[in-house]
C-alpha positions in Angstrom: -19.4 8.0 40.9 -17.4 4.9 40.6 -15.5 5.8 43.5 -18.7 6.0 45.6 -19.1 2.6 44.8 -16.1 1.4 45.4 -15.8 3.2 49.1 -19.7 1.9 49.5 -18.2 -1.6 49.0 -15.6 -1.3 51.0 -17.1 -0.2 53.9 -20.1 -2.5 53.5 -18.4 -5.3 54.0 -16.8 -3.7 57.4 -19.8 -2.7 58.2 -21.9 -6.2 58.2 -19.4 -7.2 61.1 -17.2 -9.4 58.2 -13.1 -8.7 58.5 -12.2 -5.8 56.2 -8.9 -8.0 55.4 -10.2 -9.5 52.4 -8.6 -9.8 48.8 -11.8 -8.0 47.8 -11.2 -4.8 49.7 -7.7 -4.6 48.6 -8.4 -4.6 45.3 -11.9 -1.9 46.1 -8.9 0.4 47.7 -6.4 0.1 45.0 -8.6 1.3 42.7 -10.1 4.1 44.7 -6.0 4.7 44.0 -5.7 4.0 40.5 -8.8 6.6 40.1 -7.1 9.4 42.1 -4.2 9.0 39.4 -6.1 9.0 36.6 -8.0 12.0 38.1 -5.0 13.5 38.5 -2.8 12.6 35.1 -6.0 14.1 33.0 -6.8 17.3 35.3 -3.0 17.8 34.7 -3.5 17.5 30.8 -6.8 18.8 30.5 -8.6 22.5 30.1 -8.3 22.9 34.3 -4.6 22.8 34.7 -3.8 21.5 37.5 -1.1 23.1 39.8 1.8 21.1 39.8 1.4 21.0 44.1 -1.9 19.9 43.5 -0.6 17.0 41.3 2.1 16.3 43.8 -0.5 15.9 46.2 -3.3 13.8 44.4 -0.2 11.6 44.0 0.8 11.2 47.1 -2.6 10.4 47.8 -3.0 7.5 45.4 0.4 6.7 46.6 -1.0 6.1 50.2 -3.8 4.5 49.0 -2.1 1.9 47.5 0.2 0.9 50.4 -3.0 0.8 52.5 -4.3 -1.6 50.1 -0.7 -3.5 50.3 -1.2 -3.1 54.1 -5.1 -5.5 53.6 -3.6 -7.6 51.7 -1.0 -8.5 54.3 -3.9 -8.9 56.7 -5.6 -11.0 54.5 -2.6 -13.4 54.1 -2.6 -13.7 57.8 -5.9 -13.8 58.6 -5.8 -17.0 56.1 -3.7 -18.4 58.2 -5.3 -17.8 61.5 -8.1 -19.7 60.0 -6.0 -22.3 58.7 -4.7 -23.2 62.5 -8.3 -22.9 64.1 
């Protein structure tokens, strides 16, 4: 559910017509990442047993995740500066 949220956020704040390069939705992505992890570490160690290609892919996933959220933070540095010439 907390993902929901987080993804709800995220495209919220694109969605009002605001620039999605904000420290804000960097941080909403990279812990849509951090969840798929966690998701991922506990399915692995839990009753459900997770196949390890499975795992490899839920990583991978959070893996991406994160350098997307690397990739809006970038943005955000330059869209700081962008403001700070105007």
């Amino acid at each position: 559910m907390t993902r929901i949220k987080n993804a709800k956020r995220i495209f919220g704040c694109i969605g009002k017509g605001n620039s999605p390069f904000t420290a804000k939705t960097a941080i909403q992505i990279r812990k849509i990442a951090m969840y798929v992890l966690i998701f991922a570490v506990f399915s692995v160690l839990s009753v459900f047993k997770m196949a390890f290609s499975s795992f490899f892919m839920c990583g991978l996933f959070a893996l991406i995740l994160f350098c997307i959220s690397l990739i809006f933070d970038y943005g955000c540095e330059l869209q700081q500066e962008v403001d700070e010439m105007i």
